[in-house]
C-alpha positions in Angstrom: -11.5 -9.1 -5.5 -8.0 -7.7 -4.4 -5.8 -10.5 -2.7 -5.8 -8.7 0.5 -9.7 -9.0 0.6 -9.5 -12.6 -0.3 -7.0 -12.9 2.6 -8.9 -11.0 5.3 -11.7 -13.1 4.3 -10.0 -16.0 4.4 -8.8 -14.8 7.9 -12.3 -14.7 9.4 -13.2 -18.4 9.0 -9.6 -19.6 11.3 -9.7 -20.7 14.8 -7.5 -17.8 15.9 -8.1 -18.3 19.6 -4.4 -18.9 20.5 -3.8 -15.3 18.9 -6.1 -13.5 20.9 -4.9 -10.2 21.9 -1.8 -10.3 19.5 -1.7 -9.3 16.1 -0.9 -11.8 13.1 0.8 -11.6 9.7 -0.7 -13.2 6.6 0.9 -14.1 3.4 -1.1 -15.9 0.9 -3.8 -17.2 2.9 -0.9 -18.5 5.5 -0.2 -16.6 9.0 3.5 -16.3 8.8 3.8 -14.7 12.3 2.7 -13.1 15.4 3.2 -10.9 18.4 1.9 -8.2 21.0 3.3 -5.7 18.7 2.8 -4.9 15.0 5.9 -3.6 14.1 7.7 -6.5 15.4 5.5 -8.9 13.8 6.3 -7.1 10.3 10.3 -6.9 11.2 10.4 -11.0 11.8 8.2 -11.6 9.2 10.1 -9.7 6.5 13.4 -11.0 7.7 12.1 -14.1 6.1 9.6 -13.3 3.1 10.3 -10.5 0.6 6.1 -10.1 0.4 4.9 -7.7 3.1 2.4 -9.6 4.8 -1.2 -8.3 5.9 -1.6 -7.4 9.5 -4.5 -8.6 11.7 -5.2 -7.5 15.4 -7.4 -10.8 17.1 -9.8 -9.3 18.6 -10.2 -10.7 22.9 -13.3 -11.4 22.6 -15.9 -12.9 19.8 -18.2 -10.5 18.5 -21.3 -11.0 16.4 -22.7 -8.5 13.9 -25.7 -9.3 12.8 
């Protein structure tokens, strides 16, 4: 499994209900920033880490697939 896939499924088992609406960065299984808009989230992020983190958009609402 890539690291990116072992993040995002990492990502799926956090609380991430103070995020909702706003898009996080991850970086090793860590979320290294936030905001309403990607690109911002990326620039602050990278101004700190030379890894480029993985994006996430938290969703409003819970869904459930089943």
């Amino acid at each position: 499994m890539r690291e990116t896939d072992c993040e995002y499924e990492w990502v799926q088992y956090q609380d991430l209900s103070e995020f909702k609406g706003k898009w996080i960065a991850v970086i090793n299984k860590k979320i290294v920033g936030s905001g309403l808009y990607a690109d911002d989230v990326v620039k602050e992020v990278k101004k700190k880490n030379k890894e480029t983190p993985m994006l996430v958009k938290v969703a409003t609402e819970k869904y459930l697939f089943e």
